[in-house]
N, C-alpha and C positions, 0 to 999 in steps of 0.2 A: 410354542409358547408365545412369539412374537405374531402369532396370525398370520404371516407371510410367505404360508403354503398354502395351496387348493390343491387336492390331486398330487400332492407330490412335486408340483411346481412351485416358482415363487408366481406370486400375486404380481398385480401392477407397482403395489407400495416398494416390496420387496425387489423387484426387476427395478424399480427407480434407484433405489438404495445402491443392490450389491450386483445388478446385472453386467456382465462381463461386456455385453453389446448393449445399452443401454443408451438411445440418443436422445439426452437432453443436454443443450447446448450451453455454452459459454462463452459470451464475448467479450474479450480485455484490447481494452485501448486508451493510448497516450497521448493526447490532444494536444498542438502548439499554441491554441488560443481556445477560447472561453466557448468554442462553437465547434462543429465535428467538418468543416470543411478539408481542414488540415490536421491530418492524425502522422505523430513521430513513431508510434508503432502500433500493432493490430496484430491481435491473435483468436486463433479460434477455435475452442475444443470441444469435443463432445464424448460423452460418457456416463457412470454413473453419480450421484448425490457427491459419495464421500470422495472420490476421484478430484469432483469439481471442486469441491470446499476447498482442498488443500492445493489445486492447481491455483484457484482465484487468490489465495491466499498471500501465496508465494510469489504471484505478479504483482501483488500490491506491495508489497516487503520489498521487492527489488525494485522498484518504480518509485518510493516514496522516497521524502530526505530522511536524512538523519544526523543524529549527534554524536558525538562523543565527550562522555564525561568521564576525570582521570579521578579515581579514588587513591584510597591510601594502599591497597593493593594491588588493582586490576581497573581496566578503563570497561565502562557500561556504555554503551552502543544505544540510542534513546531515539525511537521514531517519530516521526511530526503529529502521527496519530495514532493512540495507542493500540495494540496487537489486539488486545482482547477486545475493543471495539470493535476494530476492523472483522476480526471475525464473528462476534455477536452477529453483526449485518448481515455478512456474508451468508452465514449458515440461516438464517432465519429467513433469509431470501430465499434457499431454497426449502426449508421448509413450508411457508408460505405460500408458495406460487401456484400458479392455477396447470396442472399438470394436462387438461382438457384437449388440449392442443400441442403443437410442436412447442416447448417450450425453450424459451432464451433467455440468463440471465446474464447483466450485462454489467461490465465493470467498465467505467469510463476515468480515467485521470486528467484531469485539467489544470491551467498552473495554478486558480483560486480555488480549486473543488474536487473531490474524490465523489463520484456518484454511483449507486450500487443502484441496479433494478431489477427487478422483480416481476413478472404478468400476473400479478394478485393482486386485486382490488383489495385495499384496505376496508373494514369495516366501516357500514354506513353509520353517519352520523357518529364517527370515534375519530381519533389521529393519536400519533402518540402519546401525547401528550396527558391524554384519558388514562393511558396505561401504566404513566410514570404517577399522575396527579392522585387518582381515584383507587390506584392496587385493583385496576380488574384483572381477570382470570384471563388464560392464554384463548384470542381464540383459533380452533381447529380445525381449518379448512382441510389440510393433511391428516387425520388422528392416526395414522400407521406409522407415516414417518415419521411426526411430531415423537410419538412412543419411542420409536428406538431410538432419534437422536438424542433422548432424554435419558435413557439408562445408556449412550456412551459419553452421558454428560457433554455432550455438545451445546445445548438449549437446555432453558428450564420452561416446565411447561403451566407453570401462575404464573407467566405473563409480567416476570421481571427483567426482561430482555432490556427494552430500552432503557428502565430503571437504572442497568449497572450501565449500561453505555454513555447513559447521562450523566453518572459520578464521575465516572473516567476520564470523560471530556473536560468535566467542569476540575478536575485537579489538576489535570496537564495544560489547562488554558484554551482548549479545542469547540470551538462555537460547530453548532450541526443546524440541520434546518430536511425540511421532508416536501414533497407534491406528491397530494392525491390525483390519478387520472385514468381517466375512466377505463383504460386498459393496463393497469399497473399502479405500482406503488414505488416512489424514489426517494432514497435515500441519502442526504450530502453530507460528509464531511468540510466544514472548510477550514484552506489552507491559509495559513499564515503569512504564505510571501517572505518568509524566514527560513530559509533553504537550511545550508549547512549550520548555519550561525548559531552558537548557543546564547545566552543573557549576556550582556556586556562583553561581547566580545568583542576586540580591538580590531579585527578585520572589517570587521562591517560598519564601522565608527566614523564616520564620514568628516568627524575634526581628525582623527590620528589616519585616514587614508591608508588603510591597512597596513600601520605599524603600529608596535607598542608604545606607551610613553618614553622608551630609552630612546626611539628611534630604530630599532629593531623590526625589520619585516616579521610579522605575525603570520606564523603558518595551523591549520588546526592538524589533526590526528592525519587524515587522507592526504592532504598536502605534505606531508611530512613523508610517507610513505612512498608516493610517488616520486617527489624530487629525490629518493634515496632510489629508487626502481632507475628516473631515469640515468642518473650519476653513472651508475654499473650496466647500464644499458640505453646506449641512444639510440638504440633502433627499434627500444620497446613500442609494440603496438599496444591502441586502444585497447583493445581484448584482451591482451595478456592485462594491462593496469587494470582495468574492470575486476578481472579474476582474481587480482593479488588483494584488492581492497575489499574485495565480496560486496561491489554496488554493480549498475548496469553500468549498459554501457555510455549510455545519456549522460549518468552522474558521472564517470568518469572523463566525459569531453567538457563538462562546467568545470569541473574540478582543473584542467590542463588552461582552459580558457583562462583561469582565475589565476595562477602563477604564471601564466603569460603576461596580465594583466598589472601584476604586481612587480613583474618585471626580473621574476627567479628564474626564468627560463625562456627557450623562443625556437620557436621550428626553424630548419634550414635545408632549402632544399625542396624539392616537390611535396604535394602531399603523398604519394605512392613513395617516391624513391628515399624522401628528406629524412631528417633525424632530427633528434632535440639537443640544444643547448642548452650546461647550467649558467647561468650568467651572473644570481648569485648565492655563495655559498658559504653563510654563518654559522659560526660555533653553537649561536644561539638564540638558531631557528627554532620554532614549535608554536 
């Protein structure tokens, strides 16, 4: 029904899709500056389509900031760029790409920019823009895979892909931008430079110097978390806080740097052997 047999085998579409050995590659990486000389982490997988979508997916989610806002019930967890963008890209990248060849898509994190790439030439004489501006039709460099991502509702295939990416963006505040090149197609998120920090938030308030108007050290959700981790634990490792707060392990050393910083706590001791100090410890911290 999906065309993705010859002979009782799967096809090429179908071995891209659901092949158990299937080597089309994937490269995630975490950049310390604006350029790939210096990467804080690198990974590299290889497998099938829906394998990759959801591996790149989950490196972007662990790699990204985030927020947290406290409702009247329950506190909402809020990324620096929205989920459903990030994966619109993701997956359309490998829809996309030019399978001809050994194929590589490539996820790079930078501190101003999340860039997704692609080995598919974008449409001549188009850019997104065509597709957000003019409601053209998807086009189908893949039509096999395009097809099945489309009935597991991954992608839609009239070519409103960037359209919702562009809403999403433009609700959450998230500016994007694209390069056409002659061996590929790139895609940027950019970042904000607004790591943890939500709207008016007194940490980041450079008159109140990370207290509140009482004079109260300002801690957010994660901060709060950890100085309660290390309290009942000074010999807590980075890894175990990473795990307790469900971020990497990167955000977890900002996060320790930043109640250093503030002066709630302080290593002592080597870095292998040392432990943490609370140094201070408010009723009414948060």
């Amino acid at each position: 029904m999906l065309d993705l047999l010859k002979d009782g085998r799967l096809n090429n579409a179908g071995f891209a899709l659901f092949g158990n050995s299937a080597k089309i590659n994937l490269k995630m990486a975490l950049f310390a500056s604006e350029n790939k000389v210096t990467f804080l982490d690198l990974k590299m997988a290889s497998g099938n389509i829906y394998n990759l979508v959801n591996l790149g997916l989950k490196y972007l989610l662990d790699k990204i900031e985030w927020r947290v806002e406290i409702g009247k019930r329950k506190r909402m967890e809020i990324p620096e760029i929205p989920e459903e963008a990030l994966r619109e890209i993701v997956v359309n990248s490998f829809a996309h790409a030019s399978y001809d060849n050994l194929t590589e898509i490539e996820i790079s994190i930078y501190p101003k920019k999340i860039e997704i790439y692609n080995p598919g030439t974008f449409p001549d004489g188009l850019t997104p823009l065509d597709f957000i501006g003019r409601n053209l039709p998807s086009y189908k460099r893949n039509k096999l895979i395009l097809d099945v991502l489309f009935r597991s509702k991954d992608v839609e295939k009239s070519g409103t892909g960037f359209q919702r990416v562009a809403e999403l963006c433009k609700a959450k505040g998230v500016n994007w931008t694209f390069r056409k090149e002659p061996l590929g197609f790139f895609f940027e998120f950019i970042r904000s430079n607004d790591p943890i920090n939500a709207q008016n938030d007194p940490i980041n308030d450079p008159i109140n110097d990370g207290k509140d108007v009482c004079g109260t050290i300002a801690l957010n959700e994660s901060e709060h978390i950890i100085l309660d981790l290390i309290a009942s634990n000074p010999n807590v490792t980075r890894v175990q806080i990473a795990a307790a707060i469900s971020k990497s392990e990167a955000t977890a050393k900002r996060i320790l740097a930043s109640l250093c910083k503030k002066g709630v706590v302080k290593r002592v001791g080597s870095r292998k052997s040392g432990s943490w100090v609370v140094q201070a410890r408010d009723p009414f911290l948060f």
